[in-house]
N, C-alpha and C positions, 0 to 999 in steps of 0.2 A: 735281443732286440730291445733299445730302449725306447719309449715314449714320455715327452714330458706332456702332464696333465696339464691344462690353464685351471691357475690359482693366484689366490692373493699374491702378491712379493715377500709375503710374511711368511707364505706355505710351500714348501718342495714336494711338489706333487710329480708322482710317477710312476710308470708300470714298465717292468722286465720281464722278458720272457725268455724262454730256450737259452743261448748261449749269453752271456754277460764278457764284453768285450774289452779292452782294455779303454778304447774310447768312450764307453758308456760309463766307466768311472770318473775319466776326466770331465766328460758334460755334468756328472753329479755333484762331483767337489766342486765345478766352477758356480752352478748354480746355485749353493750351498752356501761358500764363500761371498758369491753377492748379496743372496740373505741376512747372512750372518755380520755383513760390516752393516746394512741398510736396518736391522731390528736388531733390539734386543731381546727378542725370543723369536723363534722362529719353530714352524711345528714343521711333519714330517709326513707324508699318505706313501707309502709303497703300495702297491698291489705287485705280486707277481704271478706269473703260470708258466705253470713245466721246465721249471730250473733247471735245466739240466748241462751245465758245464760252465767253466771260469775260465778266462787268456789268463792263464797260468804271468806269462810274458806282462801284463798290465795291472798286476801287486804290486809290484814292485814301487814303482810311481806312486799310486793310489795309497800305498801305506807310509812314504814319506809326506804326503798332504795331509793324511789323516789325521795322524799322529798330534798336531797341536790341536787339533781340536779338542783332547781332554782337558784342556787348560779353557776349554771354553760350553762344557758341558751344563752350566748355567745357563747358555743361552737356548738349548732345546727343551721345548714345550711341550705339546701334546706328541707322540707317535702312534700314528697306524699303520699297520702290518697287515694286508689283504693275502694268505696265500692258498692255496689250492694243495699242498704238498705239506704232509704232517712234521716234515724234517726242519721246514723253515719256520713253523708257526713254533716248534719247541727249540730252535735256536735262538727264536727273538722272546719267547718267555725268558731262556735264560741270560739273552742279556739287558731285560727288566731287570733280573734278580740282580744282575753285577752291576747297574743304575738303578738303583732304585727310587731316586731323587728325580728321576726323568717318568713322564706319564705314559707308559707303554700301554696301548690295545693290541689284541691279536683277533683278527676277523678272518671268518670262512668267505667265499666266493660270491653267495649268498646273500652276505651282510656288507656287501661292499658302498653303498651306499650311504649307509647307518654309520661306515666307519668315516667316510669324507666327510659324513655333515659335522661327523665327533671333532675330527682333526682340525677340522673349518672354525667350530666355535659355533654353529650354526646349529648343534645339538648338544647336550652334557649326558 
């Protein structure tokens, strides 16, 4: 299930939970994409809980939009990663490590607050 967060235009704020649908990738790329033409930086709040499963069927799509975004990996600012599940907090460490030009946080459940005011600009 997706949620989008109310945030700036400059911020793609949003929470997943349980199953992640193929639609829930197209509302992300699209709100991404109007970001991304309207700023030249644009930051990032995921929170998620209890991840558990992907529409296998809505990669496909989601990976040919994605894809030019490396050509535009300048334009991501701060990210925050809220997750509840140790598997997703050590996938998005590692791909700080493979951007490392990009400002990746990784927050527990707990800190989910600390991590929006981050991603906001609203804390350093």
């Amino acid at each position: 299930m997706l949620e989008m967060i109310d945030s700036a235009d400059d911020v793609l704020a949003l929470k997943i939970s349980h199953k992640i649908a193929g639609a829930d990738l197209s509302t992300i790329m699209d709100r991404l994409e109007t970001a991304m033409a309207m700023h030249s930086v644009v930051h990032v709040f995921v929170e998620t809980e209890t991840i558990d499963g992907i529409e296998i069927s809505g990669l496909g799509p989601y990976i040919a939009r994605a894809m030019p975004l490396f050509g535009k990996l300048g334009q991501f600012g701060r990210v925050a990663v809220v997750a509840d599940q140790a598997w997703i907090r050590g996938a998005t460490r590692f791909e700080s490590a493979v951007l490392p030009h990009i400002s990746y946080r990784v927050f527990l459940p707990e800190e989910r607050d600390s991590a929006f005011a981050w991603v906001t600009g609203a804390a350093s």
